[in-house]
Residue frames as qw, qx, qy, qz and C-alpha x, y, z in Angstrom:
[[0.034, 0.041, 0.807, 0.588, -83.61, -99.51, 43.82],
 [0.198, -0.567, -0.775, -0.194, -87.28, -99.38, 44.96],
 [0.187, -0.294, -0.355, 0.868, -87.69, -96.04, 46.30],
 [0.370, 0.171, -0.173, -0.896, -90.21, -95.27, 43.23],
 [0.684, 0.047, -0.536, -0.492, -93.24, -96.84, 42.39],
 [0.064, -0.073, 0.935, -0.342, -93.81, -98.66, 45.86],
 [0.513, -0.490, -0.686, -0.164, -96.73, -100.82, 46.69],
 [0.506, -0.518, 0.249, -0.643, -98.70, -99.27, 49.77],
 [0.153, -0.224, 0.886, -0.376, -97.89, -101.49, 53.45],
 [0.525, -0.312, -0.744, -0.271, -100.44, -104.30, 53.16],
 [0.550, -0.461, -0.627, 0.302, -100.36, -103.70, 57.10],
 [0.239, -0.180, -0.064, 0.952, -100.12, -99.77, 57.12],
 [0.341, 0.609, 0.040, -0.715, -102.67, -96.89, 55.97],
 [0.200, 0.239, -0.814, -0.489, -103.33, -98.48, 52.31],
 [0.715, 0.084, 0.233, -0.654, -106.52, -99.92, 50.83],
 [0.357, 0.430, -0.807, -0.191, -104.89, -102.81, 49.77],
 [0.674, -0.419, 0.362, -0.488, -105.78, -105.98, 50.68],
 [0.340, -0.337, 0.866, 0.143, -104.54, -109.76, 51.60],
 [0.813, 0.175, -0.229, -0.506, -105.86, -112.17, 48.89],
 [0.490, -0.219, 0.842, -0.053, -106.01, -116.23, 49.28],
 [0.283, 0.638, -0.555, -0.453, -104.96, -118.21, 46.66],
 [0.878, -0.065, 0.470, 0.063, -105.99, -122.14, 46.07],
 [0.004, -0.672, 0.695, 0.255, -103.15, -123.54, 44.12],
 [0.915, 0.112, 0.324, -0.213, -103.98, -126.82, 41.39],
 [0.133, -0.424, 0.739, 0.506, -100.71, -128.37, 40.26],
 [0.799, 0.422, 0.093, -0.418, -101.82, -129.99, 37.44],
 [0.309, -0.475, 0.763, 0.312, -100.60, -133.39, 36.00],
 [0.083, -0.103, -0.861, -0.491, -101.36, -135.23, 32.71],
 [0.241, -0.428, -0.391, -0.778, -105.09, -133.29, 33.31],
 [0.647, -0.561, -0.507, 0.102, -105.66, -134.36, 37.11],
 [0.110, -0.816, 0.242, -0.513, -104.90, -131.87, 39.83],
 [0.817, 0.001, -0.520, 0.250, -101.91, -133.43, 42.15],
 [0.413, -0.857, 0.257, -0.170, -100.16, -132.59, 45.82],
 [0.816, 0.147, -0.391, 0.399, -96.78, -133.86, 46.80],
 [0.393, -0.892, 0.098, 0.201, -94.41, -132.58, 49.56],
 [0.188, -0.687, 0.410, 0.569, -91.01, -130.56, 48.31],
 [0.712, 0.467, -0.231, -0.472, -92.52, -131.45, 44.59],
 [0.273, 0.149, -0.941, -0.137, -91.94, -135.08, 44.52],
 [0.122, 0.295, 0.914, -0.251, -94.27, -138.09, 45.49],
 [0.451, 0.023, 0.033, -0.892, -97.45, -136.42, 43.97],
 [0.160, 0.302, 0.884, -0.318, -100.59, -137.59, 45.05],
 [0.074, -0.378, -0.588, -0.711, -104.11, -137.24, 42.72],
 [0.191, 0.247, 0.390, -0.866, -106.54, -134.38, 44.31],
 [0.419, 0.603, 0.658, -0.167, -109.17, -134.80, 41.97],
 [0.455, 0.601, 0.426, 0.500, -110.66, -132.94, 38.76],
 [0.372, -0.008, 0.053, 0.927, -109.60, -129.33, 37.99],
 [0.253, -0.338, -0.266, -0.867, -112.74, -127.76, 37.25],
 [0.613, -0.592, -0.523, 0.019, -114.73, -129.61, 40.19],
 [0.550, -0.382, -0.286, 0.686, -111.79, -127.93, 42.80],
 [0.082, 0.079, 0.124, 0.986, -111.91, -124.52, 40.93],
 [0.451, -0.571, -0.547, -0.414, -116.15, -124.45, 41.42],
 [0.679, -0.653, -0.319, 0.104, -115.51, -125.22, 45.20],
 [0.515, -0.267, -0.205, 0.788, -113.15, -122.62, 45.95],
 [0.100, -0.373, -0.224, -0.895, -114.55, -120.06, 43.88],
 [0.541, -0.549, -0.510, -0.382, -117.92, -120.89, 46.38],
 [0.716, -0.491, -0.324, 0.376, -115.87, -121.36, 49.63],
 [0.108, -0.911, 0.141, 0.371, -114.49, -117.46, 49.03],
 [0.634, 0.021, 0.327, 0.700, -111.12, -117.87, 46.72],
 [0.291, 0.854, -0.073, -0.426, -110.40, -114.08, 45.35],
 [0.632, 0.598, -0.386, -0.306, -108.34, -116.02, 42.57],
 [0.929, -0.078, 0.330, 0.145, -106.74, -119.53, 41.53],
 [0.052, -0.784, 0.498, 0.367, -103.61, -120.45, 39.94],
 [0.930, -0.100, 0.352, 0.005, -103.30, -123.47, 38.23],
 [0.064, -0.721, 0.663, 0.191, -99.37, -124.77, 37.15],
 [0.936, 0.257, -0.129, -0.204, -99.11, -127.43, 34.65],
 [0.568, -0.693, 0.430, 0.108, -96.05, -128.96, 36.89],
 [0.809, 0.125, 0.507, 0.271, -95.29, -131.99, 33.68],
 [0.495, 0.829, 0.239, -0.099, -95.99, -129.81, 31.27],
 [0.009, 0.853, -0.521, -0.032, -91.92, -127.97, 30.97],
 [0.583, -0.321, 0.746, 0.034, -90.52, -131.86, 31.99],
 [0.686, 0.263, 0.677, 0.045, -92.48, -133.71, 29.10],
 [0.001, -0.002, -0.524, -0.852, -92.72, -131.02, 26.29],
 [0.231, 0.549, 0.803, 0.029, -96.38, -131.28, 26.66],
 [0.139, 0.556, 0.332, 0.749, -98.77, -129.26, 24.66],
 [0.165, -0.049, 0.294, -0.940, -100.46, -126.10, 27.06],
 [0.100, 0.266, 0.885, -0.369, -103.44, -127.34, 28.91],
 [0.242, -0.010, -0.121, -0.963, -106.10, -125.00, 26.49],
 [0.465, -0.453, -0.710, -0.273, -108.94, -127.59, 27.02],
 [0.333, -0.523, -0.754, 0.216, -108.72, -127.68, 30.48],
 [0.066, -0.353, -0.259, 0.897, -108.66, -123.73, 30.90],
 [0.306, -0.353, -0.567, -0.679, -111.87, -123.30, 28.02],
 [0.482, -0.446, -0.725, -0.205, -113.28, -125.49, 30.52],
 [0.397, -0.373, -0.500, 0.673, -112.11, -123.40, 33.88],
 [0.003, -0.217, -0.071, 0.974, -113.19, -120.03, 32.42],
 [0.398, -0.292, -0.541, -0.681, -116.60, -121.35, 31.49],
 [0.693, -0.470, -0.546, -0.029, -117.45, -122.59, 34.90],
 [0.523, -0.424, -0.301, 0.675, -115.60, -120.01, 36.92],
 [0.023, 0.939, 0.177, 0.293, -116.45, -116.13, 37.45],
 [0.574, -0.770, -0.023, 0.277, -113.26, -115.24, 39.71],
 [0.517, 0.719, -0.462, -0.044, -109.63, -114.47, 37.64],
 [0.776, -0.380, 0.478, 0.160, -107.13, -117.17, 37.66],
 [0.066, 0.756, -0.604, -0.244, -103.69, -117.85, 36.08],
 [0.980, 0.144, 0.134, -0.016, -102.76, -120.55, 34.47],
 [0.315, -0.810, 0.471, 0.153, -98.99, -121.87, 33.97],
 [0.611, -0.309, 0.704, 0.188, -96.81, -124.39, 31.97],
 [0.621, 0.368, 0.653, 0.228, -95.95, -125.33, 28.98],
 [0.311, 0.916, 0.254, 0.001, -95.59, -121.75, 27.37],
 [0.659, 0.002, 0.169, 0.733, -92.69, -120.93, 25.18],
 [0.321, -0.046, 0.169, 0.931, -93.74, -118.10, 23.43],
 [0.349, 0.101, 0.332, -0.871, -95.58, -114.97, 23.21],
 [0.481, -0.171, -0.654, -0.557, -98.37, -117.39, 20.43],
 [0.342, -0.191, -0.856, 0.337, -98.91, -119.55, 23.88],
 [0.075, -0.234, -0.466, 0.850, -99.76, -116.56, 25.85],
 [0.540, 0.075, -0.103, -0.832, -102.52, -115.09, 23.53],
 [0.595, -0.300, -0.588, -0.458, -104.12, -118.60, 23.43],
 [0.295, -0.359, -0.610, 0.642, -104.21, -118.94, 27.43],
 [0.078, 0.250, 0.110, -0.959, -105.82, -115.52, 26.87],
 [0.452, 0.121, -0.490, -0.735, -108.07, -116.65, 24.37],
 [0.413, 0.014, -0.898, 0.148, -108.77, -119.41, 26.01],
 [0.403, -0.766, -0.239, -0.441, -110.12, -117.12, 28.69],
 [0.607, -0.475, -0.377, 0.513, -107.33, -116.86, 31.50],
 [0.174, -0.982, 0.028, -0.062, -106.92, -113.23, 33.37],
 [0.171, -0.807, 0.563, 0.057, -102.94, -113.99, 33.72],
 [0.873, 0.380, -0.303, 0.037, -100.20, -116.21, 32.78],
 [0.781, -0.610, 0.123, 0.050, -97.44, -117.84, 34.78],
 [0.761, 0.497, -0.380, 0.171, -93.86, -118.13, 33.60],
 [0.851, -0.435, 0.259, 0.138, -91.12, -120.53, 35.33],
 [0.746, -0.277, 0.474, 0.377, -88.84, -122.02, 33.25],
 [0.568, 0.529, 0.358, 0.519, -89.14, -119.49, 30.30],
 [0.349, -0.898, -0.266, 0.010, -88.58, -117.23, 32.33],
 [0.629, -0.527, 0.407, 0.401, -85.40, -118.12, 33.10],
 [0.678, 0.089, 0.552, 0.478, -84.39, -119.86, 29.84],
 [0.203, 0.612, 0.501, 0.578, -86.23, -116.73, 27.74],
 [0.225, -0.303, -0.382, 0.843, -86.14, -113.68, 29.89],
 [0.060, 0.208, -0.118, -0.969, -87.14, -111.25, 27.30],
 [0.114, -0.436, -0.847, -0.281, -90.33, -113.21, 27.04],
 [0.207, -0.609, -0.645, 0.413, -91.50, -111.21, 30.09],
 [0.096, -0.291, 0.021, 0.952, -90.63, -107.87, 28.54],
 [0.207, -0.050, -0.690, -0.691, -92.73, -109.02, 25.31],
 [0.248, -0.552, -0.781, 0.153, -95.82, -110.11, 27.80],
 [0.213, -0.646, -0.606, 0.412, -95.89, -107.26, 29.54],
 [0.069, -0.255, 0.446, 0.855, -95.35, -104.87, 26.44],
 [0.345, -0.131, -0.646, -0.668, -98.41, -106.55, 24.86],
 [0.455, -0.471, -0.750, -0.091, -100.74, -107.33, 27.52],
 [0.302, -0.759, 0.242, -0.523, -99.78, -104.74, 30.50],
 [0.268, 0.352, -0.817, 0.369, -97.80, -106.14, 33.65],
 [0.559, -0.079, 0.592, -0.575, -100.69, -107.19, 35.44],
 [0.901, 0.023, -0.130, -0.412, -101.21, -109.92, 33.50],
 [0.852, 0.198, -0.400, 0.274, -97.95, -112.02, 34.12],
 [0.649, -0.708, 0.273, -0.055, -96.84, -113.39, 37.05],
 [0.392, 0.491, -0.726, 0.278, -93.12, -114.87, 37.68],
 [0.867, -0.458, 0.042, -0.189, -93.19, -118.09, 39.52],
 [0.179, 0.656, -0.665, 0.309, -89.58, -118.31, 41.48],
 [0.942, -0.288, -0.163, -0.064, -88.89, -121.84, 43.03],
 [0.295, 0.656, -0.584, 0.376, -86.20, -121.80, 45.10],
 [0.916, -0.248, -0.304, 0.090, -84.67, -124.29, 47.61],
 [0.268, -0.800, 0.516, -0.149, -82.24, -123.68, 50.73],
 [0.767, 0.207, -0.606, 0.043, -79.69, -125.87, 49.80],
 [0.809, -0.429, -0.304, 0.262, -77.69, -127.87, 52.37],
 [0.444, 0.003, -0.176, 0.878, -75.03, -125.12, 52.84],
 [0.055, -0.647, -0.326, 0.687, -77.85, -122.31, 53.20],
 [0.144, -0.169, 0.380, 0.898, -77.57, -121.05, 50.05],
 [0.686, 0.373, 0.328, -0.532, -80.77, -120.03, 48.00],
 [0.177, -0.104, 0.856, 0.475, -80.70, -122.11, 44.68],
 [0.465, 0.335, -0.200, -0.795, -83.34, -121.38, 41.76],
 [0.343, 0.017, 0.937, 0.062, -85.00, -124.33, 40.15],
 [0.552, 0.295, -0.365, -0.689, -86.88, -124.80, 36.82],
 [0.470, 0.195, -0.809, -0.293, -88.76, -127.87, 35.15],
 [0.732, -0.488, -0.340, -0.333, -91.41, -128.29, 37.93],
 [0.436, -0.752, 0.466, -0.164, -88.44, -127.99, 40.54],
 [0.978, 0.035, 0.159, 0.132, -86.06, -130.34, 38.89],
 [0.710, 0.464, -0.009, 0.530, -83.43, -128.80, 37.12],
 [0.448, -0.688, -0.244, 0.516, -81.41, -126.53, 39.10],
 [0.443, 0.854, 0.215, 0.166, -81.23, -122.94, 37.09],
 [0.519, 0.162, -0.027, 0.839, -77.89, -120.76, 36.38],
 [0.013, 0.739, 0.073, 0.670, -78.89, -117.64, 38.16],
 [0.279, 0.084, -0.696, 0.656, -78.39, -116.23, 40.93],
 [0.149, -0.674, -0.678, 0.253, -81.30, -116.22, 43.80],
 [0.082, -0.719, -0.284, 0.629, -81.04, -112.09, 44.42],
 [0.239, -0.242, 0.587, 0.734, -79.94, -111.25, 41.20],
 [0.102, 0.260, 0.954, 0.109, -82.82, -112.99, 39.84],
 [0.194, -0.622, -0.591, 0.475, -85.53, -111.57, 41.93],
 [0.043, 0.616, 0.077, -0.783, -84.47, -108.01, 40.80],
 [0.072, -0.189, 0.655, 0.728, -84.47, -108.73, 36.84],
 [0.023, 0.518, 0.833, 0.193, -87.89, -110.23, 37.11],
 [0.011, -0.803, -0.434, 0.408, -89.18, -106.69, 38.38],
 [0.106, -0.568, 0.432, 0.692, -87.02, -104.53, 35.82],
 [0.302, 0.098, 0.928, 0.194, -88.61, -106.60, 33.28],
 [0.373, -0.208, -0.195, -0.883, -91.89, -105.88, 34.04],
 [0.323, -0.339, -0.878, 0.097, -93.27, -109.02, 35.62],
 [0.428, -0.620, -0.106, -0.650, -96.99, -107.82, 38.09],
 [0.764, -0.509, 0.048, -0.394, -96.39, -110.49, 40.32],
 [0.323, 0.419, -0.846, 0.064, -93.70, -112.66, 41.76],
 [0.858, -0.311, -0.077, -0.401, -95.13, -115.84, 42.99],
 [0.204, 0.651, -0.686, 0.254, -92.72, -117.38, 45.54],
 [0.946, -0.147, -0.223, -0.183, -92.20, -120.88, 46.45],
 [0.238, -0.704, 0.651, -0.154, -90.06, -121.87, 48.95],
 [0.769, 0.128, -0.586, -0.221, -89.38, -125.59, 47.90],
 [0.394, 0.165, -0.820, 0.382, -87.70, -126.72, 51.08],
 [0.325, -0.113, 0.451, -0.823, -91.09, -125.54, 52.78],
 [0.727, 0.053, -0.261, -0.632, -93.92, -127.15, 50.09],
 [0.763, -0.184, -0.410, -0.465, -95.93, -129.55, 51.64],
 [0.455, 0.269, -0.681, 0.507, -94.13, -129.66, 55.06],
 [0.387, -0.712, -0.554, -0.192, -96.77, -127.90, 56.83],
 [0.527, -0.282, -0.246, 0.764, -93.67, -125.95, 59.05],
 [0.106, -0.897, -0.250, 0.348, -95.42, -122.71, 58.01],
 [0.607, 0.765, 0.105, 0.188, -93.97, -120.26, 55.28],
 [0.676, -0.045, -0.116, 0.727, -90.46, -119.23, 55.14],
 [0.154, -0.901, -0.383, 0.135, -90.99, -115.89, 56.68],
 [0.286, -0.706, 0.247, 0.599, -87.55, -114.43, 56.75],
 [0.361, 0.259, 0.696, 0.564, -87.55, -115.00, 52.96],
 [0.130, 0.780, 0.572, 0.218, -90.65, -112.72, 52.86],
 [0.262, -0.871, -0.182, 0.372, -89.28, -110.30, 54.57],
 [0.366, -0.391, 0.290, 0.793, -87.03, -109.10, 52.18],
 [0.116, 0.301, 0.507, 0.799, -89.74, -108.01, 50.40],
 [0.013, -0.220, -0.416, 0.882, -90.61, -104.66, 52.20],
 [0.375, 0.784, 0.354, -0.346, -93.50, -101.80, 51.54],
 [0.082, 0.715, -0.318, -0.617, -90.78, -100.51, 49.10],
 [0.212, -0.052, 0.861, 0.459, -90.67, -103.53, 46.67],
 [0.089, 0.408, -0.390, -0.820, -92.27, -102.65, 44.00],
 [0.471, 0.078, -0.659, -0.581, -94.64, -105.55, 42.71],
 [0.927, -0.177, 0.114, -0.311, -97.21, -108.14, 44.46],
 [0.102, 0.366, -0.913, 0.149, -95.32, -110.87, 46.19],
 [0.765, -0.249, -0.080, -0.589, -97.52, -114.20, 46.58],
 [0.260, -0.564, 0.742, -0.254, -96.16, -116.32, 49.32],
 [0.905, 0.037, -0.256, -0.337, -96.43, -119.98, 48.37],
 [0.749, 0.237, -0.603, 0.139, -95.20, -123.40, 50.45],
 [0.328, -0.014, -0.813, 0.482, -95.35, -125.26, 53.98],
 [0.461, -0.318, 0.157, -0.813, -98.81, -123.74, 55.27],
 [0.237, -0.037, -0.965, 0.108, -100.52, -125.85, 57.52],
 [0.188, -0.637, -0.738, 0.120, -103.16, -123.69, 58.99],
 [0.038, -0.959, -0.250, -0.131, -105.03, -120.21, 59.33],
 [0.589, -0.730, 0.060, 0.341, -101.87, -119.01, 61.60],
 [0.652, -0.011, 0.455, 0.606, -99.26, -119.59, 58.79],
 [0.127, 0.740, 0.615, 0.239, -101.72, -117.30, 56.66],
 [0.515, -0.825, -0.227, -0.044, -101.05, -114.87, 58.86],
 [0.457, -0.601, 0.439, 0.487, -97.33, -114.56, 59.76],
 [0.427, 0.401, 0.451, 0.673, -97.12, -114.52, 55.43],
 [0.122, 0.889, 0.252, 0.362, -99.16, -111.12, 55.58],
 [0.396, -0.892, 0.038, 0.214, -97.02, -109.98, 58.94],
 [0.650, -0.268, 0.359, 0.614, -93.96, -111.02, 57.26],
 [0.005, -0.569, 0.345, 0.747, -94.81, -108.78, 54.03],
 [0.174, 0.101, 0.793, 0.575, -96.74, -111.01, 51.63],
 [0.334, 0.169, -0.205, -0.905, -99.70, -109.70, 49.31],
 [0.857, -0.063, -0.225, -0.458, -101.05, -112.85, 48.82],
 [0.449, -0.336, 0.791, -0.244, -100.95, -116.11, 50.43],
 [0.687, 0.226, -0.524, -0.450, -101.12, -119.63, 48.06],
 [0.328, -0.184, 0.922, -0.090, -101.78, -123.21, 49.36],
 [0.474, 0.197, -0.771, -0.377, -102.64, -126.07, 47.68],
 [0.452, 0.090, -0.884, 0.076, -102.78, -129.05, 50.21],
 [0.078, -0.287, -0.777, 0.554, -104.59, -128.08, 52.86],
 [0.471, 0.326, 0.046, -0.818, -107.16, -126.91, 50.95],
 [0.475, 0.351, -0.708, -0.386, -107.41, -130.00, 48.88],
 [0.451, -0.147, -0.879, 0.056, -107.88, -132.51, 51.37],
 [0.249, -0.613, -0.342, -0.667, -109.89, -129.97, 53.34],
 [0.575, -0.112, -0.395, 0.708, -108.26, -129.04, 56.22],
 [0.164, 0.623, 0.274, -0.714, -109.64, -125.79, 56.22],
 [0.675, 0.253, 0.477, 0.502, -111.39, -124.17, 54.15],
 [0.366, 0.016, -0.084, 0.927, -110.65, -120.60, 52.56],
 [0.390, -0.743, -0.114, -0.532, -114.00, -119.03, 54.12],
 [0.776, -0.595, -0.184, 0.096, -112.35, -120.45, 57.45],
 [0.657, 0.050, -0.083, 0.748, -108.83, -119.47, 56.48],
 [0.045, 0.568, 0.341, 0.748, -110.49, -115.83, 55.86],
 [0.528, -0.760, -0.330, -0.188, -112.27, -115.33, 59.15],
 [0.753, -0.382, -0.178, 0.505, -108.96, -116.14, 61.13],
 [0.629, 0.037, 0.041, 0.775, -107.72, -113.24, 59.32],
 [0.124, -0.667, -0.347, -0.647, -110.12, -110.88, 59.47],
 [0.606, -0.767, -0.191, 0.090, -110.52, -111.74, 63.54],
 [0.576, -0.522, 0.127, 0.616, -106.81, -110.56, 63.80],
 [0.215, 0.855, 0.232, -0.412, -107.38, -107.44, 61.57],
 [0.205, -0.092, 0.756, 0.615, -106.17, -108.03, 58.37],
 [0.308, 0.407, -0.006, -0.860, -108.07, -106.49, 55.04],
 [0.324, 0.072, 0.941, 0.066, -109.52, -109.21, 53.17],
 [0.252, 0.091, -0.448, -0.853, -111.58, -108.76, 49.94],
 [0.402, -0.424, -0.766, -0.268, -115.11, -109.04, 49.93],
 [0.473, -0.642, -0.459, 0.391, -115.14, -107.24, 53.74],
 [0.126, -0.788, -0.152, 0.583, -113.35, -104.07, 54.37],
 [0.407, -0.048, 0.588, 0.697, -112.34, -103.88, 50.66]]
């Protein structure tokens, strides 16, 4: 299925390069951390954390109104006015968007991309209509999935609550056939475990797949970083250990540069 239109090896001849990715769930307007999305804990303000990554290196941010699908809330457009006046890098922005009206104010608003989760799912042909009117680099597809207790993969919508009718592989391919630019992939049964991304997950997404893959859930340190790009991811997202400042992503950046990896801003 992916024999045309590949992405060049992130680890091969190819001027691509890895990008790191702070990650600000966002709850009722505070930026939050939990571990396998429950128990969330307050990180502080959204535009203070998006300043200090943009300074500490970040080549873009994401930020995922987690409540926003659960409650019905309206779409955070204050707090992104306020992120794309105080921030010069590009960053997505996620939740709370039914339709395509949503997307053009996120855009208006002044984000460089849009996230879809659970309309994703519930509204498929939203993504065609995004990336029909905006081009496929602006919308990303954020897949949460969870190894259940039998092994299986299992989808999840509604900030990882609601477990979704589709199948895991099935899935995966429709969001690229679509059009989605990016598939942003959370392993739930990794986030906020620190055990280090699910690697054999990445790997099934070769040089031949076809769209940016951005590995998100269970980092714990520079290393983890790492074995995401060996395993096959384009980007690399964490949240928590950037938040309580564990490292930070000029330190995550170095590690990867000393163990030759391409890293924007350097050999880029």
């Amino acid at each position: 299925m992916y024999v045309n239109n590949e992405k060049p090896d992130i680890n091969g001849e190819s001027d691509l390069c890895a990008r790191i990715i702070p990650c600000l769930d966002v709850a009722y307007g505070r930026v939050v951390k939990g571990t396998n999305f429950k128990e969330l804990v307050d990180m502080g303000d959204p535009v203070q954390l998006a300043q200090m990554y943009e300074q500490q290196g970040a080549d873009e941010l994401v930020f995922l109104d987690i409540k926003a699908s659960v409650d019905g809330q309206q779409s955070a457009l204050d707090m992104v006015y306020q992120v794309a006046t105080h921030l010069s890098i590009p960053f997505a922005v996620g939740g709370g968007i039914k339709a395509l009206e949503d997307v053009h104010r996120f855009f208006h608003a002044g984000a460089d991309k849009v996230t879809l989760n659970t309309m994703a799912v519930e509204q498929p042909e939203l993504i065609n209509q995004i990336a029909t009117q905006y081009g496929s680099q602006s919308i990303v597809v954020a897949v949460d999935v969870n190894q259940e207790v039998d092994g299986s993969l299992a989808i999840y919508t509604h900030g990882g609550s609601k477990l979704a009718p589709v199948d895991y592989h099935s899935w995966i391919e429709e969001i690229v056939d679509r059009g989605a630019g990016e598939i942003l992939l959370t392993a739930m049964h990794k986030d906020g475990t620190g055990s280090g991304f699910d690697t054999d997950l990445l790997a099934q997404f070769g040089a031949g797949f076809p769209v940016q893959v951005i590995a998100s859930g269970g980092a714990k340190g520079p290393q983890d970083f790492l074995a995401a790009v060996h395993a096959g991811a384009d980007a690399v997202l964490a949240a928590g250990l950037f938040h309580r400042g564990e490292y930070t992503v000029g330190e995550v950046k170095a590690y990867l540069i000393n163990n030759n990896i391409k890293i924007r801003n350097t050999e880029c």
